[in-house]
N, C-alpha and C positions, 0 to 999 in steps of 0.2 A: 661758247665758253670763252671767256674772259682772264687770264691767269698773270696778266701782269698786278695784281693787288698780291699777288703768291709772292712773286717774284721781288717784288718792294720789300715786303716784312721780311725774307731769307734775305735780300741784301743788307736793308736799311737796319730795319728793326731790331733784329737777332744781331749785329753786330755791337750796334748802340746798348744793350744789356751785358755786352763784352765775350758773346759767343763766337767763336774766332769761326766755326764752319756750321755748315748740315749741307743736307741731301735728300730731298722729297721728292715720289713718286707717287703718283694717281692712277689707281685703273680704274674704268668701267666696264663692265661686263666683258672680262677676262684680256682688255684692251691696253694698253698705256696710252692715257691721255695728258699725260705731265710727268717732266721730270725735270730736277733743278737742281745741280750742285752748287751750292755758293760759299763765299768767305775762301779761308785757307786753311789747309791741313797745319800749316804751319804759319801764322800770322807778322812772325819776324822776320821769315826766310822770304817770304810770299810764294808759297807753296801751295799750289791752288790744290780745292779739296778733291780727293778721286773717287770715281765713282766706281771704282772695284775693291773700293779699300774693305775691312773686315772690321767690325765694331764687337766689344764685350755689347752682347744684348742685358744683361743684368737683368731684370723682372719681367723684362718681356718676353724672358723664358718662360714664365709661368704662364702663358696663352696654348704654347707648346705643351709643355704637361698636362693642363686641363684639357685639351682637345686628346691626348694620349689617355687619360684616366676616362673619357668619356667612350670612346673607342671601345674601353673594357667593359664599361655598361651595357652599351647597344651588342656586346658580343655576350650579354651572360657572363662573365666572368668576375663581373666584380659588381654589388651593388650598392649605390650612398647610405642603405641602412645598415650597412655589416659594421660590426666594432673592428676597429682600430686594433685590437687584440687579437683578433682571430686570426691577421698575419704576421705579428709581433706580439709573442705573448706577454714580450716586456713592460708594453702596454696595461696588462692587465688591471695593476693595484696601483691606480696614478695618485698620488698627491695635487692637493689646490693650498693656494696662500687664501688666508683670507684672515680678516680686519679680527681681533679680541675686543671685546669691552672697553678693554683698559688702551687702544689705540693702538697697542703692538701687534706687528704682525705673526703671526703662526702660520705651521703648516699643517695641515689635516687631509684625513683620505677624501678623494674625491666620490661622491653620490652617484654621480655619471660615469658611463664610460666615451672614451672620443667616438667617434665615430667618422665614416669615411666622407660622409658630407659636411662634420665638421671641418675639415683637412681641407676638400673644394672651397670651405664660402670664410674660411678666417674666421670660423668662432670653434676652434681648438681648445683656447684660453694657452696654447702656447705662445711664447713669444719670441722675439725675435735678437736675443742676445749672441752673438758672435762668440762673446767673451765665457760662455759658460765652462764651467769646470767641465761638465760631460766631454763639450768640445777639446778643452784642453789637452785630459786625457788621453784620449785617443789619438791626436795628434804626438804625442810622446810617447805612446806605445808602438803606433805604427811607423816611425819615425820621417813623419810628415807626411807618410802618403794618406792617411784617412779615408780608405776605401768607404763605398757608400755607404753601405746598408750597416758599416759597423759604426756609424756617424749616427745613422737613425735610430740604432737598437741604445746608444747611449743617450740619446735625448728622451731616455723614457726615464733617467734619474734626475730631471730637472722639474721642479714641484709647476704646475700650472696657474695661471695668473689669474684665471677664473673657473667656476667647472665649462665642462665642454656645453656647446649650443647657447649661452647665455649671453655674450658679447660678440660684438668684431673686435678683433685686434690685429693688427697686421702682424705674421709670422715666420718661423721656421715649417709652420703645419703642409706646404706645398713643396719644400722639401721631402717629409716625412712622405709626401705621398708620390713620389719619387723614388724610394724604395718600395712602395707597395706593389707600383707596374714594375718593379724589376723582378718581383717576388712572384707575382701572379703569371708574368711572360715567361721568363724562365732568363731571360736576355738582359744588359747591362741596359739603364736609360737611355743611351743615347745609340744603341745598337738597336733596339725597339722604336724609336724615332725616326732612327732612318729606314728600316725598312717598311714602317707603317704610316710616316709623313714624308718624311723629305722626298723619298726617293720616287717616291710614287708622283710628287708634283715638278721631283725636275730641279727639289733643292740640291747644287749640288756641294757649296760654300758653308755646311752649317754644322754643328756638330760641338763636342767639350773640351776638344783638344785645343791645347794652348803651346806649341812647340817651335822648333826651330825655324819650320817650315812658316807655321801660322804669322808669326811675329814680324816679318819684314811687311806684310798685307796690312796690318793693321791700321786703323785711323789712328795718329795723335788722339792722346788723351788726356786732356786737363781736371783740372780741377779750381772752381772758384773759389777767389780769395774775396772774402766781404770787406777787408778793410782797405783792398786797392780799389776795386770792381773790376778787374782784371782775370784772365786766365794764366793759369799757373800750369805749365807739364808735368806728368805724372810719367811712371811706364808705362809702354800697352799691356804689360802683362799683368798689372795691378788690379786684383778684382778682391777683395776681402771674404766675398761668399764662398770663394773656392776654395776652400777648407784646406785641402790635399793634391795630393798630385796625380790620385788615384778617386778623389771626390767629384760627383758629378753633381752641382749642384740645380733638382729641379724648380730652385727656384729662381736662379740669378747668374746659371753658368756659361748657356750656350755663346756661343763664336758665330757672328753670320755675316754675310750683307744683304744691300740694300736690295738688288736682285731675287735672292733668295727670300728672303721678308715678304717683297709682296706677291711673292706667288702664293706663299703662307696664306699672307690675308685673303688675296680674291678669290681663293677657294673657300673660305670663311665666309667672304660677303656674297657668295654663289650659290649658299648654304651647302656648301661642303664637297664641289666640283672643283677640280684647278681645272683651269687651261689646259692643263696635259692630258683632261679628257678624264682622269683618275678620280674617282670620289677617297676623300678620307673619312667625313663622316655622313650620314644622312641626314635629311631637312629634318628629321625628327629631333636628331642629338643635335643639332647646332640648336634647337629651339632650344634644348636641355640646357646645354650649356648655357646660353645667354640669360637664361629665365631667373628674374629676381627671385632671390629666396629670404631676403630682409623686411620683415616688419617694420611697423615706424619706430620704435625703440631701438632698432638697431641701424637702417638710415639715418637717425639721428647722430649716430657712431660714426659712420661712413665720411669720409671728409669732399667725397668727391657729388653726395648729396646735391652738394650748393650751386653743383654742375647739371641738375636734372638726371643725376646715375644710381641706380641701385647696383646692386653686387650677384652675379650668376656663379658660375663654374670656374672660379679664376681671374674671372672678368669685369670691369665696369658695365653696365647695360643701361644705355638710355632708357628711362622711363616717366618721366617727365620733361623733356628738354625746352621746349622751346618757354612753359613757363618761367624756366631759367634762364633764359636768355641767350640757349644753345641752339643753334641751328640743325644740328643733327637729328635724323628720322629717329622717332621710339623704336628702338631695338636695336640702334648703333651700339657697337662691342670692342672691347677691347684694353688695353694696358698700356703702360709705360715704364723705363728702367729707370734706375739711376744716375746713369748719364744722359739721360735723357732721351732716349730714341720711343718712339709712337708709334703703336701699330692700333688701324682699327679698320672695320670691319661692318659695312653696311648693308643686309640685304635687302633692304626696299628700295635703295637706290642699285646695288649690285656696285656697291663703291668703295672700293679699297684703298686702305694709304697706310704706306711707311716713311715716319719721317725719321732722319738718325740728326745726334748729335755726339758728342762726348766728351760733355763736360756735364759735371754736378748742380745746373743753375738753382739756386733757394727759390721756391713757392712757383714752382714753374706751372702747374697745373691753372694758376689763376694767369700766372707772368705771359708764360708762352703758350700752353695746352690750348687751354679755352680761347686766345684769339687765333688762334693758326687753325685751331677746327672752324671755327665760324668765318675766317677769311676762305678757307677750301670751298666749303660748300656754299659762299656766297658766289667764288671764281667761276664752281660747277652748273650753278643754273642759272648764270649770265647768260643772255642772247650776245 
């Protein structure tokens, strides 16, 4: 193995697009064979980046959730064809928008109900508005803390974008299903996470809290300005999904690092062993989870398609890659956040990586994603 081409694109590359850090790690079969902090935490101070530092994960929460929500499958307790209603009766008499004759839009009852596989694969037809009045609400009633499940039971008055099962759309809906295992456990999200992922692999950095404590660990976090090409600092405590102070957001809230992450993963790419010897889920549910559930109508939807990925349990899943020009094995797995951090998840190779960053880069999936994936796995089966 070969990893100085790794090493070039974290120093060279990702600088030169104006990402001030990251921090990539590689296991194979449950091993660290790479790890790389480069750039600066701080790029004006020359703050080199740490490797204990703590990153908002933002949507690569939702790998965590769907491994949680599948957890409940392989246990009987919950199954993808139960309505969405039967845990939230809120749910029940949903509303859809949809087009009149005359070009205006109306609202009308929906034909469907959601369902719980809708909520895994983002065709809900909910969507992903921060700004909704439900939100608002209850943020004013509770006066800001927006406990969860009362965050969820209000997203049952915002009309849907399409009926359920008909589109992807990217969502609230992995949220929503985020109060369902808190419903079905008995336990708050992230007290269910840790006693049925984390703890069990040995995360010991991970979790929703965002405090006193948390906040000196944090990475620097920016945000890109398009019209310098420059990064701009934010707070670390800036995440906009975190609704409340009391909201656990399953889609975009958890707190982790780089440590933590890829024990995450290589229990994933081990199909569902960590190193700690711990199984979280079985070869059978990691199959579950990963397994495309999009037709070509709805690949067509899919933006990350053009990447060789269909869509599983939360997750991207290689399904045609190298046609596209991906290097990665058919049934590589996995997500990315908003500031960009990458987790995925190989088991034919038994290959794991977490890359972090934290900054907002525009079109990174084509920009950074896809050549930092096929730089990995060109590094990995070098002689």
């Amino acid at each position: 193995m070969n990893f100085q081409p790794l090493k070039d694109f974290c120093d060279f590359y990702l600088p030169m697009l104006g990402v001030p850090m990251s921090d990539t790690v590689i296991y194979r079969n449950h091993e660290e064979i790479f790890r790389y902090s480069a750039g600066y935490d701080d790029p004006w101070l020359r703050t080199p980046t740490r490797r204990d530092a703590l990153y908002n994960l933002y949507s690569c929460t939702k790998v965590a959730t769907a491994v949680a929500a599948t957890q409940l499958i392989e246990r009987g307790e919950l199954l993808p064809s139960d309505p969405l209603y039967a845990y939230f009766p809120e749910y029940k008499d949903m509303t859809v928008k949809k087009t009149a004759p005359d070009g205006s839009v109306i609202v009308v009852p929906a034909e469907k109900p959601i369902l719980i596989e809708h909520l895994l694969t983002m065709t809900s037809g909910m969507n992903y508005d921060l700004t909704a009045p439900s939100i608002a609400a209850v943020r004013q009633s509770t006066y800001g803390a927006c406990p969860t499940l009362d965050i969820v039971r209000a997203l049952a008055k915002e009309p849907l974008e399409s009926e359920p099962g008909e589109h992807y759309r990217y969502s609230l809906g992995l949220d929503v299903m985020g109060g369902v295992i808190e419903l079905v456990s008995g336990l708050s999200l992230g007290e269910y996470m840790k006693r049925n992922i984390f703890d069990p692999l040995g995360m010991t950095e991970t979790g929703f809290t965002m405090d006193e404590r948390i906040v000196p660990r944090m990475a620097s976090q920016y945000r890109y300005n398009e019209e310098t090409g420059a990064p701009e600092k934010i707070p670390v405590s800036e995440n906009p999904y975190r609704f409340g102070t009391a909201y656990q957001s399953a889609g975009a809230g958890l707190i982790s690092s780089v440590r933590d992450q890829i024990l995450f993963a290589d229990a994933l790419a081990n199909m569902g062993k960590g190193k700690s010897g711990h199984r979280i889920l079985s070869p059978a549910g990691v199959d579950v989870l990963r397994a495309n559930r999009f037709d070509a109508a709805k690949l067509a939807e899919f933006p990350k398609y053009k990447f060789g990925y269909g869509y599983g349990y939360g997750v991207r899943t290689a399904i045609d890659p190298k046609v596209k020009g991906n290097l990665a094995s058919v049934g590589e797995f996995g997500w990315d956040g908003a500031r960009r951090s990458y987790i995925s998840a190989d088991p034919e190779r038994k290959l794991a990586v977490f890359h972090a960053e934290h900054m907002n880069f525009p079109n990174a999936d084509s920009v950074i994603f896809a050549r930092l994936r096929n730089v990995i796995y060109a590094c990995v089966e070098s002689d």
